[in-house]
C-alpha positions, 0 to 999 in steps of 0.5 A: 373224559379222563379217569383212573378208575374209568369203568366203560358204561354197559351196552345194550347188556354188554359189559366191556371186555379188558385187553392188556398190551403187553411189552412186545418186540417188534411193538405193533403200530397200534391198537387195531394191529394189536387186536387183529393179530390177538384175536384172528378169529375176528375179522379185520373189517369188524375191528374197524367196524368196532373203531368206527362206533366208537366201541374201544377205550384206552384205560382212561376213558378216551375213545380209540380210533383206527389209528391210535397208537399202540402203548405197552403195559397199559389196557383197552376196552371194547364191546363184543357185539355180533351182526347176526344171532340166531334168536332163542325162543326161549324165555327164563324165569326169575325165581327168587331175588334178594341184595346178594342173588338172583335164581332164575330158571334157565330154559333149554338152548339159552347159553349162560354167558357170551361166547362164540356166536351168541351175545345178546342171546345169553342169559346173563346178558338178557338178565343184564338188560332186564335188571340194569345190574351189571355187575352180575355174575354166574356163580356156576354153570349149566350146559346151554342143552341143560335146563334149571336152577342157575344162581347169579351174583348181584355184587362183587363184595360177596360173590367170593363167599358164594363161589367158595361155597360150590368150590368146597361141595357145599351146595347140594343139587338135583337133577332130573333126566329122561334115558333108556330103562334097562332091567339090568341095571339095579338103583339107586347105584353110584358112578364112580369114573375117572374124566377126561377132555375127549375128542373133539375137544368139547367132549369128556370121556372116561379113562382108567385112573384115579376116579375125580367124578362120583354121582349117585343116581335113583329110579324114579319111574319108568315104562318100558322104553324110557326111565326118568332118573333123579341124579345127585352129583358129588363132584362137578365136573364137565359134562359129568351127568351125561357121561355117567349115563352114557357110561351106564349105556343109558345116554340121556335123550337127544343128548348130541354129544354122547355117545356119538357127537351129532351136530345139529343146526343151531336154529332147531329146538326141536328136540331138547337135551332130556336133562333138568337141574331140577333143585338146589339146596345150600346154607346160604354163606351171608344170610346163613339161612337155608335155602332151597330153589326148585325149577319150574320145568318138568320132564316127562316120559 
């Protein structure tokens, strides 16, 4: 099995990730060494695990073993699969389909693309498995708290095109989020801040400077505790609906990083993130149509 354009098979939903071997002194003994010393947060014993299910190709196709040597400037392939995942109990939806996109309504908990301890407890693994394609791609990003509109490249050929389109604020979304009501404040308003990576570092915060963040926000209804806001973000930055509020000393509900980080058991769904990405609009770059998707889910008071 040998081939120059070898492309790994995907597994079980999982595509292959691509490692180069650089030229390096001392050189490793071989692969396993290799991927041992570049990724210590994977224990040994799973590296040898990986080998023995025949889970790691060199850049032809040939299946690796424990042993096999290590050889500078070419690459490797292997498979990211995790013993144990806590199950999301959370199903998506698929809004809308055609040769260039998939829409889905992403429900609350479920992570976008693998990382850390979730794999096969991704949406785009699950969509990978649902619809054979793997060549799908995010073309942005929803927090796994948030819930919503997300849209997937289908092909490599156009994907650029879409990707463009958010890069150049082309893409108008709206979301909708649950957070205290106060009086005080007057709507609609603009929040206009300068962001920042906090502490820890999976935080934001703000910081005096030049502003890079920018959302316009509207009342939509309230009781006397609680407001459900429409919010219209300029910029996408990390975080930036959440911290926005939380700058207003409105801090959107069960919200476990702002304004102070609460960690809670992975396995507890019991209170979502109150925030929705509720629509998405655009001129779509190939088709030129317009198009306009709203998600399915609701927040209430």
């Amino acid at each position: 099995m040998s081939n120059d354009n070898f492309i790994p098979p995907m597994i079980d939903g999982v595509s292959a990730s691509k490692v180069f071997l650089p030229k390096t002194s001392p050189a490793p003994t071989s692969v396993y060494q290799y991927l041992c010393q570049q990724f210590p947060h994977i224990t040994a014993d799973e590296w040898q695990q990986r080998f023995a299910d025949r889970l790691i190709y060199d850049a032809l196709g040939n299946i690796l073993s424990f042993d096999s040597e290590y050889i500078e400037n070419s690459h490797v392939f292997y498979y990211r699969f995790l013993a144990h995942e806590i199950h999301i109990p959370f199903e998506h939806e698929i809004l809308f389909e055609n040769e260039h996109l998939l829409v889905i309504d992403k429900p609350h908990f479920l992570t976008i693309s693998p990382t850390g301890q979730y794999v096969q407890e991704t949406l785009l693994v699950r969509l990978k498995k649902q619809t054979g394609n793997e060549f799908l791609t995010p073309i942005h990003r929803l927090d796994r708290e948030t819930a919503g509109v997300v849209l997937f490249s289908k092909q490599a050929a156009t994907r650029a095109a879409y990707q463009e389109m958010f890069a150049q604020r082309q893409v108008k979304k709206t979301y909708h989020a649950i957070a205290p009501f106060h009086a005080d404040l007057t709507f609609p308003c603009y929040t206009r801040y300068r962001m920042e990576k906090g502490e820890p570092f999976y935080t934001m915060q703000v910081v005096e400077g030049k502003i890079n963040s920018e959302t316009e926000i509207h009342l939509i209804e309230h009781d006397s505790a609680w407001a459900k806001y429409q919010l219209k973000p300029i910029t996408g930055k990390q975080h930036q609906l959440r911290v926005h509020l939380n700058s207003l000393g409105i801090a959107i509900k069960n919200d476990p990083f702002y304004p102070v980080v609460q960690h809670k058991r992975e396995d507890n769904f019991s209170a979502p993130l109150q925030l929705l990405a509720k629509h998405i609009r655009f001129n779509d770059p190939v088709t030129f149509k317009e198009m306009e998707f709203s998600s399915k889910f609701e927040l209430t008071l």
